[in-house]
C-alpha positions in Angstrom: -43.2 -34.8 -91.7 -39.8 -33.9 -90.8 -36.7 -36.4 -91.6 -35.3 -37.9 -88.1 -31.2 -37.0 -87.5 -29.4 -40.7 -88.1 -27.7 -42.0 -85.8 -24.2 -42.9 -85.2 -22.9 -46.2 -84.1 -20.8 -46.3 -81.6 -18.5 -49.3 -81.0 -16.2 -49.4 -77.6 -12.7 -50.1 -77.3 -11.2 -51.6 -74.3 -7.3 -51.1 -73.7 -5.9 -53.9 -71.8 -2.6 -53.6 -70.0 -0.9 -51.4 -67.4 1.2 -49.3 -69.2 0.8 -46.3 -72.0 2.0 -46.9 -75.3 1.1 -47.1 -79.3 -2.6 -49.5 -78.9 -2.4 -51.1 -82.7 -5.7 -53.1 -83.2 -7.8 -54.8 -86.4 -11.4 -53.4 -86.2 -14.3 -55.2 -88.0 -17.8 -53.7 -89.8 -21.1 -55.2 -90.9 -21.3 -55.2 -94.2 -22.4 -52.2 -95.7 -21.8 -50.1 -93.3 -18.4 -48.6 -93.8 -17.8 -47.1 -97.1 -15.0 -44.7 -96.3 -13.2 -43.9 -93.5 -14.1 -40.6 -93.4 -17.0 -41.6 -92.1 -14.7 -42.7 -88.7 -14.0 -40.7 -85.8 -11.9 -41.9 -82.8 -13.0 -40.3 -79.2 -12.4 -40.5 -75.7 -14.6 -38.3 -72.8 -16.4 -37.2 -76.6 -13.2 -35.3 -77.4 -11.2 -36.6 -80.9 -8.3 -38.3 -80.5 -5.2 -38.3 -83.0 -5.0 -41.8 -84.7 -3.9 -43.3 -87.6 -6.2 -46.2 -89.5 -5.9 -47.7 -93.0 -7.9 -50.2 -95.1 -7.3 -54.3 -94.8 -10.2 -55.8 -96.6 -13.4 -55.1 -98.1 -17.2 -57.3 -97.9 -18.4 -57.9 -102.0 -20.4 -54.9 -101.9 -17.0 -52.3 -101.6 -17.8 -51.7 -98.1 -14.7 -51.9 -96.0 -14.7 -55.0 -93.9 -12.0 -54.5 -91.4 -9.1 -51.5 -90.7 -6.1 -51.6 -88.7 -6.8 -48.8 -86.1 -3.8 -47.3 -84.0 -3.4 -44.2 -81.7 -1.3 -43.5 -78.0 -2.5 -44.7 -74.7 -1.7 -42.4 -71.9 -1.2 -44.2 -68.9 -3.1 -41.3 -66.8 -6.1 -42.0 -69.6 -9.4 -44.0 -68.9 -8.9 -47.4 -70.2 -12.0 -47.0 -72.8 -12.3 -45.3 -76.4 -15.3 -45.0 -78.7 -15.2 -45.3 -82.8 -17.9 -43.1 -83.9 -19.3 -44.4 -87.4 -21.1 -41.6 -89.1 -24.0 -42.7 -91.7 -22.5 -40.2 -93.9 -18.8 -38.6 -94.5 -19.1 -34.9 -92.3 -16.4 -32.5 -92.8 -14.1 -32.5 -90.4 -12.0 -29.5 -88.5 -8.5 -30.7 -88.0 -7.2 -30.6 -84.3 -4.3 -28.4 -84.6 -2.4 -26.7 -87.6 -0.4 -29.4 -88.5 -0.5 -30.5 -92.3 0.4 -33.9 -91.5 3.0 -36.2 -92.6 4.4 -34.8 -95.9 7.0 -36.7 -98.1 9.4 -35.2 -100.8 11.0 -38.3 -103.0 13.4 -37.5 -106.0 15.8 -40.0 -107.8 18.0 -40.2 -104.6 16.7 -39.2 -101.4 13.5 -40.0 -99.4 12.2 -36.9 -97.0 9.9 -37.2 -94.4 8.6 -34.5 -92.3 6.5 -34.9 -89.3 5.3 -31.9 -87.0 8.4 -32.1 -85.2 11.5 -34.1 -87.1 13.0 -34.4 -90.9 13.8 -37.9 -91.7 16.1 -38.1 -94.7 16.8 -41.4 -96.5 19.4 -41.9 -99.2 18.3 -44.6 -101.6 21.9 -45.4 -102.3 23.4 -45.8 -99.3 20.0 -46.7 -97.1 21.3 -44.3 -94.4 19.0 -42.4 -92.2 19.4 -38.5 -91.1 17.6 -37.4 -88.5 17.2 -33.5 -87.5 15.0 -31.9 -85.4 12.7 -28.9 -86.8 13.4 -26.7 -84.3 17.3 -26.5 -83.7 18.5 -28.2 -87.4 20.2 -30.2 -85.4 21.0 -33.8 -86.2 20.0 -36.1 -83.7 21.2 -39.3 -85.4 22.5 -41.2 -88.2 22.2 -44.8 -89.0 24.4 -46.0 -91.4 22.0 -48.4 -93.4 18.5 -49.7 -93.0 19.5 -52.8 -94.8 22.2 -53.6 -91.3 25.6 -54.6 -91.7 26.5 -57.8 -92.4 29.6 -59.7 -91.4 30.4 -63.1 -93.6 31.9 -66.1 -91.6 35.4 -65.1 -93.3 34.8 -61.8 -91.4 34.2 -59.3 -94.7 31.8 -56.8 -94.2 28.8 -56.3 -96.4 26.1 -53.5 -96.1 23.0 -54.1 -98.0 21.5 -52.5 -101.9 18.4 -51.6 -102.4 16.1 -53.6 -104.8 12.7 -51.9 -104.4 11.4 -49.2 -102.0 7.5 -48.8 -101.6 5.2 -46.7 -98.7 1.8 -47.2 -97.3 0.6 -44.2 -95.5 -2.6 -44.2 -92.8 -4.9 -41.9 -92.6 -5.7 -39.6 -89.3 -9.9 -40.0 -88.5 -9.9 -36.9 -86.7 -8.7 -34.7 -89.5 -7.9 -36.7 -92.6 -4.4 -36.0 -92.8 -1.0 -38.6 -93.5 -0.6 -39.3 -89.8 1.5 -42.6 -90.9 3.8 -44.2 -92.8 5.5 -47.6 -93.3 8.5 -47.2 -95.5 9.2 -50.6 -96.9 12.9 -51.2 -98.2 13.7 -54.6 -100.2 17.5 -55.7 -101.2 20.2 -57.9 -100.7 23.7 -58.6 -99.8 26.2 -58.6 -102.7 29.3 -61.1 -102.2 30.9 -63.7 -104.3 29.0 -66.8 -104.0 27.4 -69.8 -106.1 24.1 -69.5 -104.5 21.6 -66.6 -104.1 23.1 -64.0 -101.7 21.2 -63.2 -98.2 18.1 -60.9 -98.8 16.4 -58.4 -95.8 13.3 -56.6 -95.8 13.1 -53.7 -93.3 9.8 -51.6 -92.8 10.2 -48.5 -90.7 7.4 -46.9 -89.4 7.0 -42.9 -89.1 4.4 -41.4 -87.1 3.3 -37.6 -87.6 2.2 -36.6 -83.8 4.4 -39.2 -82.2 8.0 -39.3 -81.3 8.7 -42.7 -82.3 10.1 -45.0 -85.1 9.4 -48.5 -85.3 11.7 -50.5 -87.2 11.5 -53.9 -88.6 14.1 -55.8 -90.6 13.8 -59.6 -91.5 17.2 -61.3 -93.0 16.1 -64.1 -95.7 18.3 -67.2 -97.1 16.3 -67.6 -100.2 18.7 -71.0 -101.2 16.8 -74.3 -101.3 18.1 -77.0 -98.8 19.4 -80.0 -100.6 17.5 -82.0 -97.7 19.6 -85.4 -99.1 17.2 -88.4 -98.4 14.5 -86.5 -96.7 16.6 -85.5 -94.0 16.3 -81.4 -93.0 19.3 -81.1 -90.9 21.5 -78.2 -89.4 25.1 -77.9 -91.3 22.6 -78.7 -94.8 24.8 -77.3 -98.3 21.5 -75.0 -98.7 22.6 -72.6 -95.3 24.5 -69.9 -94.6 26.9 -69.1 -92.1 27.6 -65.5 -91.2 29.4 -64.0 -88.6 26.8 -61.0 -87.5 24.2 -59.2 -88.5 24.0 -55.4 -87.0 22.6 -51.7 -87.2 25.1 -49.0 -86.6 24.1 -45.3 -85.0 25.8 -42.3 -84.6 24.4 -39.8 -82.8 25.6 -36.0 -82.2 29.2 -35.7 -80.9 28.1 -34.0 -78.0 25.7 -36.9 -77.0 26.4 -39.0 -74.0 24.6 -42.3 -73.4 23.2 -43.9 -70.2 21.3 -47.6 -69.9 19.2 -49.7 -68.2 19.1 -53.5 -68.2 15.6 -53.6 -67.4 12.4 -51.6 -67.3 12.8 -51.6 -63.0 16.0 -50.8 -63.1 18.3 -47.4 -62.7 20.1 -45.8 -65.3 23.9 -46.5 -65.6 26.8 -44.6 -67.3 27.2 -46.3 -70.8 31.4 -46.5 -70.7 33.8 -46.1 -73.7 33.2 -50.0 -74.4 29.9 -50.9 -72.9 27.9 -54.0 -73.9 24.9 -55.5 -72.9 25.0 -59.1 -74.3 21.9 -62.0 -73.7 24.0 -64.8 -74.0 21.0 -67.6 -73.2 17.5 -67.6 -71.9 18.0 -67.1 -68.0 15.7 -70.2 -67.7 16.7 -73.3 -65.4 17.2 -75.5 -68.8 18.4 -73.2 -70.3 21.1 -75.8 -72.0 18.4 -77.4 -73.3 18.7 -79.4 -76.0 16.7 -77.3 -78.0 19.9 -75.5 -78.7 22.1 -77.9 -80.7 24.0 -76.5 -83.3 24.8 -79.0 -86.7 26.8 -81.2 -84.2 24.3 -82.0 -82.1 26.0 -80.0 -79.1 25.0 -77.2 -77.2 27.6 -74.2 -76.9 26.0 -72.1 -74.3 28.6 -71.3 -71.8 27.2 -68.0 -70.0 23.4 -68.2 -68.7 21.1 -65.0 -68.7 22.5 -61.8 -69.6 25.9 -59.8 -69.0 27.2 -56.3 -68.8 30.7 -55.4 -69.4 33.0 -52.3 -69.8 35.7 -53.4 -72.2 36.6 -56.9 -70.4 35.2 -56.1 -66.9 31.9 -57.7 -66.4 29.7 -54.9 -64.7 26.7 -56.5 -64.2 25.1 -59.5 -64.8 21.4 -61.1 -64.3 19.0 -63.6 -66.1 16.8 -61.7 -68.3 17.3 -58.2 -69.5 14.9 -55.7 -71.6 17.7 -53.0 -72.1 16.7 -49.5 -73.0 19.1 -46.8 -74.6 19.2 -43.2 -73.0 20.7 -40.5 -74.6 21.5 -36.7 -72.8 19.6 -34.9 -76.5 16.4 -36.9 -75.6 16.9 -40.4 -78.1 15.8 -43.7 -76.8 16.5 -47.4 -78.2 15.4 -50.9 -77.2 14.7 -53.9 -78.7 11.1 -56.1 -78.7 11.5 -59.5 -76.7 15.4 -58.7 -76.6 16.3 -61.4 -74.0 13.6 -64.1 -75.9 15.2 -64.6 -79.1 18.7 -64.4 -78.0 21.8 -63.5 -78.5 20.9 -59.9 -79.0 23.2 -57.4 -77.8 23.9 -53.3 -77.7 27.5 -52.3 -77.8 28.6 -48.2 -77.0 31.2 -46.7 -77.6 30.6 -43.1 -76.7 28.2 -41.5 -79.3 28.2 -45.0 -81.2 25.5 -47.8 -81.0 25.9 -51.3 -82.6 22.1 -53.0 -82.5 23.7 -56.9 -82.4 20.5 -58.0 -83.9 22.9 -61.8 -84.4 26.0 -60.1 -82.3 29.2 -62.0 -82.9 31.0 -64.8 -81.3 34.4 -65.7 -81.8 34.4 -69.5 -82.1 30.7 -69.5 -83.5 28.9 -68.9 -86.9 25.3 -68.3 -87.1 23.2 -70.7 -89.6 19.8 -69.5 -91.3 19.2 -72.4 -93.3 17.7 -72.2 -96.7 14.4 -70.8 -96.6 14.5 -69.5 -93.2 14.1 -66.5 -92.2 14.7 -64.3 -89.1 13.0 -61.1 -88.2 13.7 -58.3 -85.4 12.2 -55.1 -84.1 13.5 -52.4 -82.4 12.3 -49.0 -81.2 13.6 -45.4 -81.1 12.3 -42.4 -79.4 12.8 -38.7 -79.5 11.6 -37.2 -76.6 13.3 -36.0 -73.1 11.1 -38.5 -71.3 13.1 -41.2 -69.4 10.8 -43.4 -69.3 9.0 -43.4 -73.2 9.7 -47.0 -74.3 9.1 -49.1 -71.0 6.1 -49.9 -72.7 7.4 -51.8 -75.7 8.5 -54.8 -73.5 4.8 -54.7 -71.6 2.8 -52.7 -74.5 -1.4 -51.9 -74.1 -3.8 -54.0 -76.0 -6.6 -52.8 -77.5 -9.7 -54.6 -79.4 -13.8 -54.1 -79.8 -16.3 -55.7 -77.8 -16.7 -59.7 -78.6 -20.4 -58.7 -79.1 -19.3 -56.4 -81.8 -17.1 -59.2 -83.4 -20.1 -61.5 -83.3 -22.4 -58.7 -84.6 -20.0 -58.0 -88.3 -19.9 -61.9 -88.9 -16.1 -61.2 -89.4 -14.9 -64.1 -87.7 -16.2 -68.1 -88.6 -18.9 -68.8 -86.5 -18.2 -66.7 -83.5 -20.5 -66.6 -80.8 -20.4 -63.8 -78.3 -21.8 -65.5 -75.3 -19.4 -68.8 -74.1 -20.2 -69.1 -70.7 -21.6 -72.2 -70.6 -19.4 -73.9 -73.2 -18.5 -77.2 -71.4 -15.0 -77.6 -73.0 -14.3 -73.6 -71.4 -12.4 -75.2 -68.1 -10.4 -77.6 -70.6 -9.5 -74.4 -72.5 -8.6 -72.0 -69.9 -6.3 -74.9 -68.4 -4.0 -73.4 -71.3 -3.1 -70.4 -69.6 -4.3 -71.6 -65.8 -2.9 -74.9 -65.2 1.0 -75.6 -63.9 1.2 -77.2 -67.1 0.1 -73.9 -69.1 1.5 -72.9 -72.5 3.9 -70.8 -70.6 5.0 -73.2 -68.9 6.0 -75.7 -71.3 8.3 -72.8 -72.9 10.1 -73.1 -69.9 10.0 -77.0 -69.4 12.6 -77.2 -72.8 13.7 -74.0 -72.7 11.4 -72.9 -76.2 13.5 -69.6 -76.7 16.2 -68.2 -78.9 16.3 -66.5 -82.3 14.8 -69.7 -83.8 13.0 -71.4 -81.3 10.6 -68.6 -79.6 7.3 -68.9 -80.2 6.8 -72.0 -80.9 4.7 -74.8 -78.8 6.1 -77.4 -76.9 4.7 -80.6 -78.5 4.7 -82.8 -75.2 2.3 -85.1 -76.4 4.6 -86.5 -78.8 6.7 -88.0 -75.3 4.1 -90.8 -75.2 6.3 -93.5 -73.9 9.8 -91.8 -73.6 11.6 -92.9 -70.1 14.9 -91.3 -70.7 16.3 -88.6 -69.0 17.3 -85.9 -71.5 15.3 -83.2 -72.1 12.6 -84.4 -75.1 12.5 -81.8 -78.1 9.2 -82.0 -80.0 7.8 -78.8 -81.8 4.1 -78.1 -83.0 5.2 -75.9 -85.7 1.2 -75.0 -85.6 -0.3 -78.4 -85.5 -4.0 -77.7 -86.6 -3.7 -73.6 -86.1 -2.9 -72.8 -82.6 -2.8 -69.4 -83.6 -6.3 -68.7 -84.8 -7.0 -70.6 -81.4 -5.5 -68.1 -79.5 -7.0 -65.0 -81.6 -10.5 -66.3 -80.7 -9.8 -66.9 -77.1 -8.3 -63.5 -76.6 -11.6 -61.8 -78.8 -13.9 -63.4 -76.4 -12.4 -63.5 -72.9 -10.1 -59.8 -73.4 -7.4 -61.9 -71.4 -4.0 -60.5 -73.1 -2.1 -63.9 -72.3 -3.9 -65.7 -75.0 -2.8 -62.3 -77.5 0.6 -62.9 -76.6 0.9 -65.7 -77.5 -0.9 -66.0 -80.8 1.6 -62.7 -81.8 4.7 -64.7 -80.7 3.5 -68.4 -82.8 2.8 -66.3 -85.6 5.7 -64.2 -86.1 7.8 -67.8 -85.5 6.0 -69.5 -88.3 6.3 -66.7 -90.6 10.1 -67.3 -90.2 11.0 -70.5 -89.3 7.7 -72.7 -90.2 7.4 -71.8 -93.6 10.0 -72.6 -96.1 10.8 -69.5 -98.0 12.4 -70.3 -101.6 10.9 -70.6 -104.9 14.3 -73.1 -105.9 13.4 -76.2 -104.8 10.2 -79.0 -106.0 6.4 -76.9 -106.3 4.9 -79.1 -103.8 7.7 -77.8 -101.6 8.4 -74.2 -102.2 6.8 -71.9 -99.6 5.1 -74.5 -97.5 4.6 -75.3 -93.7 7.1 -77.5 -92.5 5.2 -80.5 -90.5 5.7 -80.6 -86.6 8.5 -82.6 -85.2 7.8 -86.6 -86.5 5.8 -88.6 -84.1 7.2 -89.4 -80.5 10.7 -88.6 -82.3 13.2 -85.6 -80.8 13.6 -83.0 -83.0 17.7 -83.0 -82.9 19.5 -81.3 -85.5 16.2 -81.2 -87.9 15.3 -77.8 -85.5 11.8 -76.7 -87.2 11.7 -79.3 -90.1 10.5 -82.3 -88.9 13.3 -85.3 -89.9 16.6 -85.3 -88.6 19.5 -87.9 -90.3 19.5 -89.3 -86.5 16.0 -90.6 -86.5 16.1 -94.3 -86.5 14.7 -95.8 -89.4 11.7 -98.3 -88.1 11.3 -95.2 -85.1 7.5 -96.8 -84.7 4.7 -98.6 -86.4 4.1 -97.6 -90.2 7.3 -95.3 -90.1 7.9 -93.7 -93.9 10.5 -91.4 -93.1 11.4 -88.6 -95.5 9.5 -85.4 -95.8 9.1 -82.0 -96.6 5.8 -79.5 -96.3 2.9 -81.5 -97.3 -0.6 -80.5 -98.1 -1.9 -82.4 -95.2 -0.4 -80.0 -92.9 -1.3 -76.3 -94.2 -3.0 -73.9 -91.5 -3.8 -70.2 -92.7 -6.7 -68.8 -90.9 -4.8 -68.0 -87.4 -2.6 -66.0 -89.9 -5.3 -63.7 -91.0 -6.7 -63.3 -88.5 -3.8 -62.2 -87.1 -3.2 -60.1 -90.3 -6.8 -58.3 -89.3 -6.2 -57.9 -85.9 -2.7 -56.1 -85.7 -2.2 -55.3 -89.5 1.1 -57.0 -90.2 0.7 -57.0 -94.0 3.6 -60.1 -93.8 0.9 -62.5 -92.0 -1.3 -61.6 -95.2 1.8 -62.2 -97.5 2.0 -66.0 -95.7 -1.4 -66.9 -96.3 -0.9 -65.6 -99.7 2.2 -67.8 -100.0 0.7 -71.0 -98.4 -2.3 -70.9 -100.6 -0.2 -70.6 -103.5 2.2 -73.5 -102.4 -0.7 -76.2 -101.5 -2.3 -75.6 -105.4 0.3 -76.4 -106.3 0.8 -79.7 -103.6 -3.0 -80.7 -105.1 -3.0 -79.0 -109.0 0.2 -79.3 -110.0 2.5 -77.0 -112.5 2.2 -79.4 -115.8 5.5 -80.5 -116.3 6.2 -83.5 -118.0 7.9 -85.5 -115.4 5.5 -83.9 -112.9 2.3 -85.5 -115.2 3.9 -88.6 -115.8 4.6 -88.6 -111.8 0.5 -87.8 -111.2 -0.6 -90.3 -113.3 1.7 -92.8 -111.2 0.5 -91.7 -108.1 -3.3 -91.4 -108.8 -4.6 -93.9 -106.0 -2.0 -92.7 -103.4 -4.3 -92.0 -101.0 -3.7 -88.2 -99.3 -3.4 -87.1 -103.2 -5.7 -86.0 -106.2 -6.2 -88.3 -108.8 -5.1 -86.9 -112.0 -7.1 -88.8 -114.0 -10.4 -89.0 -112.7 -10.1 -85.5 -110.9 -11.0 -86.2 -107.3 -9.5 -84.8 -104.4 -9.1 -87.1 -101.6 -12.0 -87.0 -98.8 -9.7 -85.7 -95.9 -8.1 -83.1 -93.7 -5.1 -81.9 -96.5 -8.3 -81.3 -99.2 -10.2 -79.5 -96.3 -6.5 -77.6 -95.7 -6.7 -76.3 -99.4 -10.1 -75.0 -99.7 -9.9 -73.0 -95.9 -6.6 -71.3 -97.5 -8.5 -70.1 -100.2 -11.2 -68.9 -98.3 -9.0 -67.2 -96.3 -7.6 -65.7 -99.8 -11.1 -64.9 -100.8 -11.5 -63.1 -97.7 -8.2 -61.1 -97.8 -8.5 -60.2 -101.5 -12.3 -60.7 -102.6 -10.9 -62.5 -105.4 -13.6 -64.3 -107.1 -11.1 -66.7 -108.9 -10.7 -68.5 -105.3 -14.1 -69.4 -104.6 -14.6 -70.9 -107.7 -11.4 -72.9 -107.5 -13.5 -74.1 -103.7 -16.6 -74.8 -105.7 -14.6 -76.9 -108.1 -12.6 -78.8 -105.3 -15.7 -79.7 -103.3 -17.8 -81.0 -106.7 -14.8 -83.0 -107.2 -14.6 -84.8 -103.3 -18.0 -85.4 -102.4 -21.5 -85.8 -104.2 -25.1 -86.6 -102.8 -24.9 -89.5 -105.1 -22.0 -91.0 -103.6 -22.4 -94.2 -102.0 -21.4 -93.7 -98.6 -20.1 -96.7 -97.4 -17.3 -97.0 -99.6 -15.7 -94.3 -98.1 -14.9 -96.2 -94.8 -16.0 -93.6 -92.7 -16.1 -96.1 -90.2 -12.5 -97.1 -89.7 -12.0 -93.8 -87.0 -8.4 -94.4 -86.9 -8.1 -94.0 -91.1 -10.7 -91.8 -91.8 -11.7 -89.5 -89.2 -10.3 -86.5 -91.5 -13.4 -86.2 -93.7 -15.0 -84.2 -90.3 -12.1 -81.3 -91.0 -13.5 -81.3 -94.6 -17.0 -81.3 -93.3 -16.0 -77.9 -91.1 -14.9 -76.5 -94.1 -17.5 -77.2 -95.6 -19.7 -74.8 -93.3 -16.9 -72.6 -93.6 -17.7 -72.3 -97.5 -21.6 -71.8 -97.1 -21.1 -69.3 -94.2 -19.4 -67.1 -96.5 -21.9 -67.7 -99.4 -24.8 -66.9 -97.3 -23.4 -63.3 -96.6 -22.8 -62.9 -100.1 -26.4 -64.3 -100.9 -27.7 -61.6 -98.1 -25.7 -59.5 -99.3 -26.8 -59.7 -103.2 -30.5 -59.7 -101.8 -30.1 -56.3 -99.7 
């Protein structure tokens, strides 16, 4: 009897959004399924479609678990794609007679050539040429990846390279380099006692698309000194610099035109044009939220200005500026107006990128361990119009059904329609009270702010008439809230903001030094202290101007802690866009709360445990028990969200030894005081991860059995 032809499985795409753009999306498989992705094909109409895909994670058995998935939406396109998975890898005939991305490295330069452009880096300057295949022409120049750097005494610094990597993607149509992600890691060299600012910039090349994505995230690695617990602005551990900027030359014969906003028309660029967001453009938008280390807010303009040389042009409340140039080059800035001050500044064929644009009577403070990161966008193309779509981009994702169907996601259940908490949640984006709302309420924007969640609750009582700061700093993982939301109702809202909370606690949450105490370094900062305004402590919970007995059982003091450590929205949102620094925080938090629980085995840190051993939220160093509560539940969900990242084995028996060593069928229950609600309620968070653990050991069990 003849062999039946397998068949291929085809999952559906939905694209989401009213505009074209780059769709960038985290795609799961069953396991077993996937072994290579050659055995992918991306159609639409069943015609191929160029793409570019890579590799996240992998099930036990080497299958591949999830890929990051990106291709271009045309707007005049059907808002549906198929992924075809193949049983077995087919040879494939490439779409055109392009060879794909191709790269050329030697000591000193980096080339990059796509079907239509040469990128050339040097490695000792970080500068950037850009010529176009067809003419030899250069199109642009930008003086160095690692920005400019202007010191509060008003010395400019440009930035030397420490390490360079790449990570290319592969096309599913045709195999070929259709991606890459140049990574660049240095510093800033300038006499000083303390660890010089760091930056990491990733640019992103694609082979059949005229764009570059660029990323750059400045770092103060210093510890703060944090005297008595306190974590204020104006702390010895910051840094005060005057500006931080990207500087582009194109061709001499290049002329420039702008636009403030997506809607409207394109203006002249003058011999001195700039386009400055000097605040939000909100009502509040001197909002306390916007203290500096005095406790003041220096806001004097609202919304956004444009100005040739000292004549104000223009003006308005929000502006998403794009860049126009006559030889086809285009510039803008993601959520420019959000994370203000931003600012562009012409001068004929020059650009300045004010990424932290300058201010005469005003520093700018990244306190230690903070970090700060930006995109911004060029083109190559005639089209006027080719980067509207970065301020409103297309969303992409697979079927909730399909999500259900991999057992990718902790107990995800397709169907939710009768789910009687569903009103409750969708009063999140619906209500007049909405999370979108409540930016706007204090004002939750700015280079430092944006992102986060209003913590309202914490107003409990207050009767004053100032503005009340609290911030959530992701209180029990808003994030991974958010992710699940927008996997099972498609609405984009909830995608939005899961994207904006986690690129804020990437930066601000997390406290990003290696200098100060274990239980410390590269932790999540609690959320503003209990029915207490945030003030000068901005992200990190205790402010010098918190009163002292502020409310019942007040300890003061702080710091990350254990009990406060939330990974899972973070890779998740790792899988679903690919943003290999959401992978590097769960890493990092993981890392941080073994060390909160285990310990480093110093002497002083030993003789410290054995002092502590019957404080309640910590392990016992001599007996060996974890405590029965949410911060032990916190540890062993981080590494299972390690396990799942890295299919490290080392992490689920470090969860196997944690949960022999908190809770045992011979235990006598009611000495735990499960009882006391108010005390003790935590052990239900360890019970979740509990099911967490046994979820992901049944799949390995099914796994071992198939």
């Amino acid at each position: 009897m003849d062999k039946q032809p397998s068949k291929n499985t085809v999952i559906t795409l939905d694209v989401h959004g009213q505009s074209e753009g780059i769709c960038k999306t985290g795609i799961p498989f069953p396991m077993g399924k996937v072994s290579s992705l050659d055995q992918l094909e991306l159609r639409q109409h069943k015609k191929r479609v160029n793409c570019f895909a890579h590799s996240l994670c992998c099930w036990p058995d080497g299958s591949i678990k999830w890929i990051t998935l990106g291709f271009f939406h045309p707007i005049q396109n059907t808002n549906q794609y198929d992924l075809v998975i193949s049983d077995k890898y087919k040879s494939k005939q490439p779409l055109n007679s392009s060879p794909g991305l191709q790269v050329e490295n030697s000591d000193e330069k980096l080339l990059l050539l796509t079907s239509e452009f040469q990128f050339f880096f040097d490695k000792k300057t970080l500068s950037l040429n850009v010529k176009s295949n067809h003419s030899q022409k250069e199109l642009l120049h930008i003086s160095s990846l690692g920005a400019a750097l202007s010191l509060k005494d008003n010395q400019q610094i440009t930035g030397k390279l420490n390490h360079w990597s790449s990570n290319a993607s592969q096309d599913l149509s045709d195999g070929a380099c259709s991606a890459i992600e140049l990574k660049l890691e240095g510093y800033f060299e300038y006499p000083t006692n303390k660890q010089p600012l760091q930056f990491v910039t990733v640019i992103e090349f694609y082979q059949a698309l005229p764009f570059i994505k660029v990323q750059t995230t400045l770092h103060n690695s210093n510890p703060a000194k944090h005297p008595e617990g306190r974590w204020d602005l104006g702390d010895e551990g910051s840094e005060l610099f005057k500006s931080l900027s990207f500087e582009l030359d194109l061709a001499k014969d290049d002329s420039l035109t702008y636009q403030s906003s997506i809607d409207s028309e394109q203006q002249p660029a003058g011999v001195n044009t700039k386009i400055i967001q000097h605040a939000s453009g909100g009502t509040h938008w001197r909002s306390p939220v916007h203290v500096n280390n005095n406790n003041q807010v220096e806001l004097d303009i609202n919304g956004f200005e444009v100005t040739n040389g000292n004549i104000q042009v223009a003006h308005g409340n929000r502006a998403t500026p794009i860049l126009h140039s006559k030889n086809g080059i285009g510039l803008t800035i993601e959520k420019f107006w959000q994370n203000f001050p931003t600012a562009f500044e012409i001068n004929n064929s020059h650009i300045c990128i004010g990424l932290f644009p300058a201010n005469a009577s005003n520093c700018h403070e990244l306190q230690g361990g903070e970090k700060k990161s930006h995109i911004f966008w060029l083109n190559f193309s005639k089209q006027s119009n080719d980067l509207n779509w970065v301020h409103s981009p297309p969303i992409a994702k697979p079927s909730k059904e399909w999500v259900a169907q991999c057992h990718a996601m902790p107990i995800f259940l397709a169907s939710t329609e009768k789910d009687p908490i569903l009103k409750l949640i969708r009063s999140g984006l619906e209500h007049t009270d909405n999370f979108f709302a409540k930016r706007e309420a204090i004002d939750e924007y700015g280079w430092r702010n944006f992102g986060d969640l209003y913590a309202d609750h914490e107003t409990l009582g207050y009767t004053g008439d100032e503005l009340f700061i609290s911030h959530y700093n992701n209180q029990y993982d808003p994030i991974y809230g958010f992710l699940r939301q927008f996997l099972l109702t498609s609405d984009t809202r909830w995608f939005e903001l899961a994207d904006d909370l986690a690129k804020h606690v990437k930066d601000i949450d997390i406290y990003h030094t290696t200098e100060d105490k274990a239980d410390y370094n590269g932790g999540l900062f609690w959320h503003t202290d209990h029915y207490l305004k945030a003030y000068t402590a901005t992200h990190r919970s205790l402010s010098k101007l918190h009163e002292c007995d502020a409310y019942q059982d007040y300890e003061g003091g702080g710091g990350p802690g254990g009990q406060h450590c939330y990974t899972t929205g973070l890779a998740y949102h790792y899988l679903l866009t690919g943003a290999e620094d959401s992978k590097l925080a769960v890493l990092s938090l993981a890392k941080w709360i073994t060390h909160v629980y285990e310990g480093t085995n110093t002497c002083i840190e030993l003789l410290l445990a054995v002092k502590n051993r019957n404080v309640p939220y910590l392990k016992n160093q001599l007996s060996g028990q974890y405590p029965f509560d949410r911060g032990t539940a916190n540890y062993i969900i981080a590494l299972l969200d390690c396990y799942q990242l890295t299919e490290e084995n080392t992490h689920l028996l470090q969860v196997e030894h944690i949960i022999h060593n908190t809770a045992h069928p011979a235990d006598e229950i009611t000495t735990r005081n499960l009882d006391d609600a108010e005390e003790c309620w935590y052990y239900t968070v360890f019970l979740q991860a509990i099911c967490r653990y046994l979820q992901i050991k049944e799949l390995n069990r099914f796994q071992a059995v198939s």
